[in-house]
C-alpha positions in Angstrom: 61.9 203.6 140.7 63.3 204.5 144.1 60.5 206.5 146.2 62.4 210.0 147.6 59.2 210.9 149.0 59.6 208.2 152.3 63.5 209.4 152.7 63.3 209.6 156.4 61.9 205.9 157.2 64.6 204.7 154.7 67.3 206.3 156.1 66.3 205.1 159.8 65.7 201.9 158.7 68.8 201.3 156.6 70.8 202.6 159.1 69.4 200.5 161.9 69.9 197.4 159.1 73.4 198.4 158.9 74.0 198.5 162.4 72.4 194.9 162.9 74.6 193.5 159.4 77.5 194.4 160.6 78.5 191.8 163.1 76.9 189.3 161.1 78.7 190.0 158.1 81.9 190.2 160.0 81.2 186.6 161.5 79.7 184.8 158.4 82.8 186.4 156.7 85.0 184.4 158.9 83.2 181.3 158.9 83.2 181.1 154.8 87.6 180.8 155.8 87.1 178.8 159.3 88.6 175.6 157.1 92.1 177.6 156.6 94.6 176.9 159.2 96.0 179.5 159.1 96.4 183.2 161.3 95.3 185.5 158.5 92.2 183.6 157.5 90.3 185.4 159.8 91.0 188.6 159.2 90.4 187.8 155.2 87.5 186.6 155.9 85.9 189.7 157.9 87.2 191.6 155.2 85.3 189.6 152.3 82.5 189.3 154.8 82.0 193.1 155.3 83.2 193.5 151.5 80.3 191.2 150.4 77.2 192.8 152.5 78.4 196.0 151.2 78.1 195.4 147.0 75.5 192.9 147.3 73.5 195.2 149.7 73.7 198.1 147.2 73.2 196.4 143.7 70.4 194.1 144.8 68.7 196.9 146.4 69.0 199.1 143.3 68.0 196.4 140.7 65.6 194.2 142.7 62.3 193.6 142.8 61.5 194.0 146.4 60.8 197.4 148.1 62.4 196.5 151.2 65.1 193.9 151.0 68.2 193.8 153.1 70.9 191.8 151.0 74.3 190.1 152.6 76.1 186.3 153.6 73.8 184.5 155.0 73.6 181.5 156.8 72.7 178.9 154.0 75.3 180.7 151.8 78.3 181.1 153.8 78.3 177.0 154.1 78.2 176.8 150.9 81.2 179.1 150.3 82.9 177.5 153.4 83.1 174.3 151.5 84.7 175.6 148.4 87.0 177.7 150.5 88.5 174.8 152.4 88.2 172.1 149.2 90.4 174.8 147.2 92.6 175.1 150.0 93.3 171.3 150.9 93.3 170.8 147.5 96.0 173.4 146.4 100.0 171.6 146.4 101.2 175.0 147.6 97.9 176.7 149.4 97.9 180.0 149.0 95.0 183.1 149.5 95.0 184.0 145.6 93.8 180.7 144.5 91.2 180.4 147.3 90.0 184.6 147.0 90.0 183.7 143.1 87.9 180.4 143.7 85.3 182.1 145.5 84.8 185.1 143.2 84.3 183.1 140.1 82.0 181.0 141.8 79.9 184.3 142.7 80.2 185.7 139.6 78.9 181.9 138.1 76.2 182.3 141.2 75.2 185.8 139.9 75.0 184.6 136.6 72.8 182.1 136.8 70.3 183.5 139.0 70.0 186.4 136.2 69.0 183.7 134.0 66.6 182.6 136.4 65.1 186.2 136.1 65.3 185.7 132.6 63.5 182.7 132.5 60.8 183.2 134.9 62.0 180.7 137.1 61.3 182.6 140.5 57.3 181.6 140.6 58.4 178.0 141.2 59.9 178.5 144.0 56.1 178.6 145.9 56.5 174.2 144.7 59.6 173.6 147.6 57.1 172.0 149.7 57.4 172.6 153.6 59.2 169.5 155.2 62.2 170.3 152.4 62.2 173.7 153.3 62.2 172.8 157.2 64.8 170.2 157.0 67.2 172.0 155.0 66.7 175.6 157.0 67.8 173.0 160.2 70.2 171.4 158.8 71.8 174.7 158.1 71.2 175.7 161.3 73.1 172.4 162.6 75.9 172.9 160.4 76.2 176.7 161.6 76.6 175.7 165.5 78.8 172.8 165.4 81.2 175.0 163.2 80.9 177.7 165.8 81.7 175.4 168.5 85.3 175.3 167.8 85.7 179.0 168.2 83.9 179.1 171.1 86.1 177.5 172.8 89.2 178.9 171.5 90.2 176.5 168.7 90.2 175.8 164.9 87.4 173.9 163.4 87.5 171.1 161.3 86.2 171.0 158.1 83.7 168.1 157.8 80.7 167.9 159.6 81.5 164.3 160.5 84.9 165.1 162.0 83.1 168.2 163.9 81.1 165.5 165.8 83.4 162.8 166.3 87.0 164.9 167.5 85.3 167.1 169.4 85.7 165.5 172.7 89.6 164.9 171.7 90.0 168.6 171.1 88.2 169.2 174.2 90.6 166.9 176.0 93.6 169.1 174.8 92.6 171.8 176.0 90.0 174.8 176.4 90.8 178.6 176.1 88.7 179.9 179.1 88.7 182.7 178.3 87.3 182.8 174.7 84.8 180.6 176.2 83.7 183.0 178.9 84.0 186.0 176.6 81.8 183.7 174.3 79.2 182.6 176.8 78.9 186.2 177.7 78.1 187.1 174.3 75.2 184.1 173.5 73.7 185.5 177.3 73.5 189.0 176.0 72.0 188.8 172.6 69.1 186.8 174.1 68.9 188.8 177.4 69.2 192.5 176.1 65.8 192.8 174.0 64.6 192.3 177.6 65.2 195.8 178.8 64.5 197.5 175.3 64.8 196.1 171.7 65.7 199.4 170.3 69.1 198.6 170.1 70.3 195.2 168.4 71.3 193.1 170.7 74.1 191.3 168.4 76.0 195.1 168.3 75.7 195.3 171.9 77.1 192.0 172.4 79.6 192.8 169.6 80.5 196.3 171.2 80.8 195.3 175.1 82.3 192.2 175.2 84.9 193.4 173.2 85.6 195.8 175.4 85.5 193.6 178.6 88.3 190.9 176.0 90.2 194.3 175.8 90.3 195.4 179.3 89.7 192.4 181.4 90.3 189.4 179.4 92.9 190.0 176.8 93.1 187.3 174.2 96.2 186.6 171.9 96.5 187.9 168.9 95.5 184.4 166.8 92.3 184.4 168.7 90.6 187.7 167.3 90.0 189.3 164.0 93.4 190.8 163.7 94.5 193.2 160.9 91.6 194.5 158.5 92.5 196.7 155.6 91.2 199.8 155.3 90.2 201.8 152.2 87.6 201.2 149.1 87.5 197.5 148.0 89.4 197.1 145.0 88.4 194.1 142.3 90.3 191.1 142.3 92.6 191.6 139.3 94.0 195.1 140.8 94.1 193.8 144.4 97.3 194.0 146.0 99.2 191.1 146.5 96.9 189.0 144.1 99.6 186.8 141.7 97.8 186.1 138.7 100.5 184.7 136.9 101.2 180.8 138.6 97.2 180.8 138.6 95.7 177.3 136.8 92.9 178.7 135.7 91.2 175.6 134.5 91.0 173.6 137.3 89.7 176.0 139.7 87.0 177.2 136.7 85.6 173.4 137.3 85.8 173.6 140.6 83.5 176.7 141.1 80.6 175.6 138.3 79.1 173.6 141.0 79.3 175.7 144.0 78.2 178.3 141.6 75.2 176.7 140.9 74.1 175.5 144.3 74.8 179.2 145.4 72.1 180.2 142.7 69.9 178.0 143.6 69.9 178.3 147.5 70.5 182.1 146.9 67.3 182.4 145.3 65.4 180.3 147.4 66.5 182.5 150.2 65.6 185.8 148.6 62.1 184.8 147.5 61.3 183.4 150.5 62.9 187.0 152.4 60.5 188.6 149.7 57.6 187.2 151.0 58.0 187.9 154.2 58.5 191.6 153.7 55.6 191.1 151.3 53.5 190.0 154.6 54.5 192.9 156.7 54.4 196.1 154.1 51.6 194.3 152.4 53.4 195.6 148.6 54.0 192.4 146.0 57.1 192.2 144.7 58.6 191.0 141.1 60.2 187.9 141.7 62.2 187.7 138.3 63.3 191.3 138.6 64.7 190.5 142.1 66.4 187.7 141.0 68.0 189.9 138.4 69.0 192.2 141.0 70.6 189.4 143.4 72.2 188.1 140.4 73.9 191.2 139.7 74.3 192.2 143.1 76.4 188.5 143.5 78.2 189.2 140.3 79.9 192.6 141.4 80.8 191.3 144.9 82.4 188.4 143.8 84.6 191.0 141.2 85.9 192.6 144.7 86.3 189.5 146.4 83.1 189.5 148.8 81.1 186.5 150.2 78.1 185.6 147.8 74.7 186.0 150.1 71.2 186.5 149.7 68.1 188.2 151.2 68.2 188.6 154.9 65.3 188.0 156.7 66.0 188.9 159.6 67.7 192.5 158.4 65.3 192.9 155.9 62.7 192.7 159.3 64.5 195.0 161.4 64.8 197.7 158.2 60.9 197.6 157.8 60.0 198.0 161.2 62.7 200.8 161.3 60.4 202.8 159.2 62.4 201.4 155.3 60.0 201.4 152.6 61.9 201.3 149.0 64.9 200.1 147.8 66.9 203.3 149.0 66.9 202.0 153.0 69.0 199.1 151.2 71.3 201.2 149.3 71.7 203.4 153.0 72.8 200.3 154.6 75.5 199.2 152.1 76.7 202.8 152.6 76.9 202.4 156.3 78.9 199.7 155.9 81.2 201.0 153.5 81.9 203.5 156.3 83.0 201.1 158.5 85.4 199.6 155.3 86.8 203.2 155.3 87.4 204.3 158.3 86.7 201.6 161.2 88.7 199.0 160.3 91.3 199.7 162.8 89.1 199.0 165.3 87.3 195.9 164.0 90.8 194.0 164.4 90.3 193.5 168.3 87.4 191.3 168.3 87.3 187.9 169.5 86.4 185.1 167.3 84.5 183.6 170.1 82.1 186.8 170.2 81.3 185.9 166.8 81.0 182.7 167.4 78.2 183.0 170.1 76.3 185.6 167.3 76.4 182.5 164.8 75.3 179.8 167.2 72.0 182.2 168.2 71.8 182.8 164.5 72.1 178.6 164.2 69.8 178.4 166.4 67.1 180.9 165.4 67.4 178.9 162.0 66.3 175.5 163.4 62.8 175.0 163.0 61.5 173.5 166.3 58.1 173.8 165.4 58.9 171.4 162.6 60.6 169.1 164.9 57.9 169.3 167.6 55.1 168.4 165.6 56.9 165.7 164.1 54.9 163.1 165.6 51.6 164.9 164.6 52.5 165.6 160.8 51.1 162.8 158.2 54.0 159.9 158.6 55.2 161.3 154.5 55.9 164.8 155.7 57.7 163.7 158.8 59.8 161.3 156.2 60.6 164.0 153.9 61.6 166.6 156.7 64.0 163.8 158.5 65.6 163.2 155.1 66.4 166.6 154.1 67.3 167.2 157.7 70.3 164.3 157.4 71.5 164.7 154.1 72.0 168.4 154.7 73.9 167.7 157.8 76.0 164.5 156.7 76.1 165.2 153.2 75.3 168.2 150.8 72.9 171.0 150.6 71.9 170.1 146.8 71.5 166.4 147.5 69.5 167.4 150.2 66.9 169.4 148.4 67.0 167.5 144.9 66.5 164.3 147.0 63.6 165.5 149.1 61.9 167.5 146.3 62.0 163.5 144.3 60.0 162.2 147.6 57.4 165.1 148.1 56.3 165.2 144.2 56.2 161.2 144.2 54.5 161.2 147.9 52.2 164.1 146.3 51.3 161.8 143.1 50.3 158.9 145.1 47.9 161.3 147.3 47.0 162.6 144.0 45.8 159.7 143.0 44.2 158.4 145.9 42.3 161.1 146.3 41.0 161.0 142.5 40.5 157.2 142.9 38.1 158.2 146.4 35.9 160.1 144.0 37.2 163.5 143.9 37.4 165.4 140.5 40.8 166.5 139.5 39.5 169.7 138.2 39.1 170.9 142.2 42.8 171.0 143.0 43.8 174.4 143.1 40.7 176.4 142.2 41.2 179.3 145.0 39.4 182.3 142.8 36.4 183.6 144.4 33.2 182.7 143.5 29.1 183.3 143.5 27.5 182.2 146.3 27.1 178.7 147.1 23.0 177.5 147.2 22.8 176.8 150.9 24.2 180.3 151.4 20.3 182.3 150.7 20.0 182.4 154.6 22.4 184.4 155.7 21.3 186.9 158.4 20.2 190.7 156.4 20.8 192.5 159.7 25.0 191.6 159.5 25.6 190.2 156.4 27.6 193.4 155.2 29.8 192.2 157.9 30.1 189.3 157.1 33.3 187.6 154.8 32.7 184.1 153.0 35.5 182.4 151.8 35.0 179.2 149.5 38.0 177.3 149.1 37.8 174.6 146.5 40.5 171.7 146.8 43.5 170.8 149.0 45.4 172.9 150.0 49.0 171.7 149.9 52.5 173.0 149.2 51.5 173.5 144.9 48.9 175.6 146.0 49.5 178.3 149.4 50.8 180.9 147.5 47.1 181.4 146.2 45.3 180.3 149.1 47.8 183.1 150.9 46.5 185.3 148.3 43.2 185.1 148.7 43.1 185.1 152.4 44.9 187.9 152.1 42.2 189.7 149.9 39.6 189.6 153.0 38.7 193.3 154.0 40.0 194.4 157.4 36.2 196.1 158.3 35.1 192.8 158.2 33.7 191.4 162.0 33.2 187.9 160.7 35.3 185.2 157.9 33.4 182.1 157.4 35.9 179.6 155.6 34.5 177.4 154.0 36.3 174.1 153.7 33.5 171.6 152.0 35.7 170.6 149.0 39.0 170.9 150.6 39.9 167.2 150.7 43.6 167.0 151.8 45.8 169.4 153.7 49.7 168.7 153.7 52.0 170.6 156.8 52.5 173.5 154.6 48.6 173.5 153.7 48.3 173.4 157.5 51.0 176.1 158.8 49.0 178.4 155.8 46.2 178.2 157.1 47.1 178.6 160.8 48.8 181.4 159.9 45.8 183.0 158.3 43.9 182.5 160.8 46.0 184.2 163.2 46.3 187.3 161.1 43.1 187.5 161.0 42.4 187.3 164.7 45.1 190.0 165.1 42.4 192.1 163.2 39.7 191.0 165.6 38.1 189.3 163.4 36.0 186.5 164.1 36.5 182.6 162.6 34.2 180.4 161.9 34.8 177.4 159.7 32.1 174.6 158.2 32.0 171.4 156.4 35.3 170.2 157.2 35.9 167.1 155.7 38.1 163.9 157.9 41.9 164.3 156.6 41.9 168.6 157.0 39.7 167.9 160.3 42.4 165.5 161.8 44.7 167.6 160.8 43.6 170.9 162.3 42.7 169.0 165.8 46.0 167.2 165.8 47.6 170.2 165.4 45.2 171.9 167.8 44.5 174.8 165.9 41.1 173.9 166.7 40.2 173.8 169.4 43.0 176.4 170.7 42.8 179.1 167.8 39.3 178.4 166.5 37.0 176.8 169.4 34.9 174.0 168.4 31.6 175.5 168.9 32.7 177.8 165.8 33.2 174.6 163.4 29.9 173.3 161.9 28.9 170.5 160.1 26.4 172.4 157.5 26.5 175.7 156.6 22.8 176.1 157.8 24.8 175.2 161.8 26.6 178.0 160.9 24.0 180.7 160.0 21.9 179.8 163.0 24.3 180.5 165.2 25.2 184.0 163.7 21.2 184.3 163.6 21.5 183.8 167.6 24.5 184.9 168.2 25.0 188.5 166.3 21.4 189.4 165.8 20.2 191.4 168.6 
């Protein structure tokens, strides 16, 4: 049920989302038809861009399962889409926009089918399984993918549709020559978006961009008609089978129904990946829980009505869904304000939207690119257990140089089999297989009797029991979650935690941190060798939790808060 009550954070926040979807969905909109050579891709695609953010961003906000959640393209899903858009295209004897516009929508509606009967199934818990290297090297990859696209536009020109040909004919396009001034005009839009938030981050930087460098490309730097937006359509959306200029009749029906199964599915799949993972993180900063089946119910149908008015398939936005909670959104009626923001523009600013360069949108989606690579992945590559490194370099590639659902199905085949061989080591060492993901609170351990009376109300114990790897952080989240904020001191207590994996690792860093950010005090004892050479190599201890705050016993630990707390 939608919350009236918190109208006035809704409204501010789903305003404020709108303002920062609207570039984005323009230029993912235009990426998902960058493979068409041909003038009125671009503005086709701005329209099923803007078209998409809209009916996904109002459906999935009024049948999801997540209080907050800003739905639209995103970057994972656009590729995905960009591929079917140009295979249809190249594919087609006599190319035309039906049978690409008609590709596309059945493989939303197939995208927004399935991922109901994800809901239906219960399938969205398992999505806390995709360990952290897969997640890391797909998310980069993505982010790879997204730049070298966006390169092409940059500098005034078409892009090619493989990744492979991106590389290699880039220095021949170069060669033939560079529009300057869709380079400049792009340059100054990557310099704003990152220099803006400097002097206040009250406005989004990507509309400012978006705003003022298309007004310097109007008044300073004129560009030619092939190398902006051109002509969007004004007016309510209208579904495929009553659009105008849509020939059903010469369609082959057959051939492009097998050739948007697949798409369809891997849209499902990294759709819902996407989502949860947005979920969560919304989750983390409004502290609510929400329903994972129900929101996959509510992306599904979300998908499924977009794709009936020819919109780009997307997903929860993470970083929209960020900027509408700290806007003061709170229920699903800030999501349902945004989509009607941007059906304002649909209606009556469509005019307007025709004089933007593609090389402004181009330098949003390289910082968007780039804001997907995971650097921290990449820079503690060397430090990460050699498996996780593995995994994370193999997603990484096949993403790049071959397919999204290759990439994950490949790299969640080496992180269960990598996981079963640590499994067993670690059951072959001497540890009981009953200890792997107990995370539920507990009575007291025996050596805990000494515990300081004068401070033990402020005091929070937390027992973990087993390793803490990708299968299990959603709990271990959970329960460090749990620890009261008038707290002054968390003991975590680590004596049967034998293994830690990089997501067991980032999960805990990150709990730590929150905690700190509570001022709250850490301590931590009994660390056993693989989490200990984990957290030093990582340098969350010393740097987040000094060494003198480790112990060995947990009778170290109590007489130091003996000396240290009781006065």
């Amino acid at each position: 049920m939608i919350d009236f009550k918190k109208w006035k954070g809704d409204l501010f926040g789903g305003v404020t989302a709108g303002i920062v979807a609207l570039p984005l969905a323009l230029a993912f909109g235009i990426q998902a038809f960058g493979g068409i050579n041909d003038p009125a891709a671009a503005s086709i695609g701005a329209l099923a861009g803007l078209v998409g953010a809209t009916m996904l961003g109002f459906f999935a906000a009024l049948f999801g399962g997540t209080h907050s959640q800003i739905s639209g393209p995103t970057g994972p899903m656009t590729v995905i889409t960009a591929g079917l858009v140009s295979g249809v295209w190249a594919a087609s004897a006599n190319p035309n926009f039906t049978e690409v516009l008609l590709a596309m929508s059945m493989a939303g509606l197939f995208c927004g089918m399935f991922q109901v009967l994800f809901g239906i199934l219960k399938i969205g818990k398992y999505v806390r399984y995709i360990p952290y290297p897969v997640l890391s090297g797909f998310m980069s990859g993505i982010g790879v993918i997204i730049i070298l696209q966006q390169l092409y536009p940059l500098f005034g020109m078409k892009s090619p549709v493989l990744v492979v040909d991106m590389i290699t004919q880039l220095p021949e396009h170069l060669q033939n020559g560079v529009h300057w001034d869709a380079l400049v005009l792009g340059l100054i839009s990557i310099a704003v978006i990152y220099l803006f938030p400097l002097v206040t981050k009250k406005i989004p930087s990507t509309l400012v961009a978006l705003i003022v460098v298309t007004l310097v490309s109007l008044f300073a730097l004129p560009l030619p008609v092939e190398l902006t937006i051109g002509h969007l359509p004004a007016g309510f959306p209208m579904p495929f089978f009553a659009k105008e200029g849509m020939d059903l009749s010469q369609v082959q029906w057959l051939p492009l129904l097998k050739m948007s199964v697949i798409p369809g599915l891997t849209l499902a799949g990294l759709g819902s990946i996407d989502t949860l993972l947005t979920s969560v993180a919304a989750d983390n900063i409004t502290k609510t829980k929400h329903n994972s089946n129900k929101e996959l119910m509510g992306q599904g149908i979300g998908n499924m009505v977009s794709a009936l008015f020819c919109g780009v398939s997307g997903a929860g936005a993470t970083m929209r869904t960020v900027v509408n909670v700290k806007s003061g959104g709170r229920t699903q009626l800030s999501g349902m304000i945004h989509s009607l923001f941007l059906l304002a523009v649909l209606l009556g600013l469509g005019s307007l939207v025709q004089y933007v360069p593609l090389s402004v949108l181009a330098g949003i989606l390289i910082t968007v690119g780039v804001g997907i690579i995971d650097f921290k992945g990449f820079k503690d590559l060397l430090r990460i257990p050699k498996a996780d490194a593995f995994v994370l370099m193999v997603v990484f590639l096949l993403t790049v140089f071959v397919d999204l659902l290759t990439a994950v199905g490949i790299g969640m085949m080496i992180a269960c089999v990598l996981f079963m061989k640590r499994a067993s080591d670690l059951v072959e060492g001497g540890y009981s297989s009953a200890e792997m993901t107990n995370f539920d609170k507990e009575s007291p351990w025996d050596d805990e009797g000494g515990m300081p009376q004068e401070i033990k109300h402020k005091i929070y114990v937390q027992r973990l029991n087993g390793p803490i790897f990708f299968g299990t952080i959603t709990r271990f989240q959970e329960v460090m979650n749990d620890v009261p904020d008038d707290v002054k001191i968390v003991i975590i207590r680590m004596r049967l935690v034998s293994f830690m994996d990089q997501s067991g690792l980032y999960a805990m860093e990150t709990a730590i941190k929150d905690l700190q950010a509570k001022g709250i005090t850490v301590l931590m004892t009994i660390i056993q060798p693989q989490p200990m050479y984990m957290l030093t190599t990582m340098r969350v201890i010393p740097e987040l939790v000094p060494e003198e705050h480790t112990f060995k016993t947990f009778e170290d630990c109590t007489d130091f808060l003996r000396e240290r707390f009781v006065r």
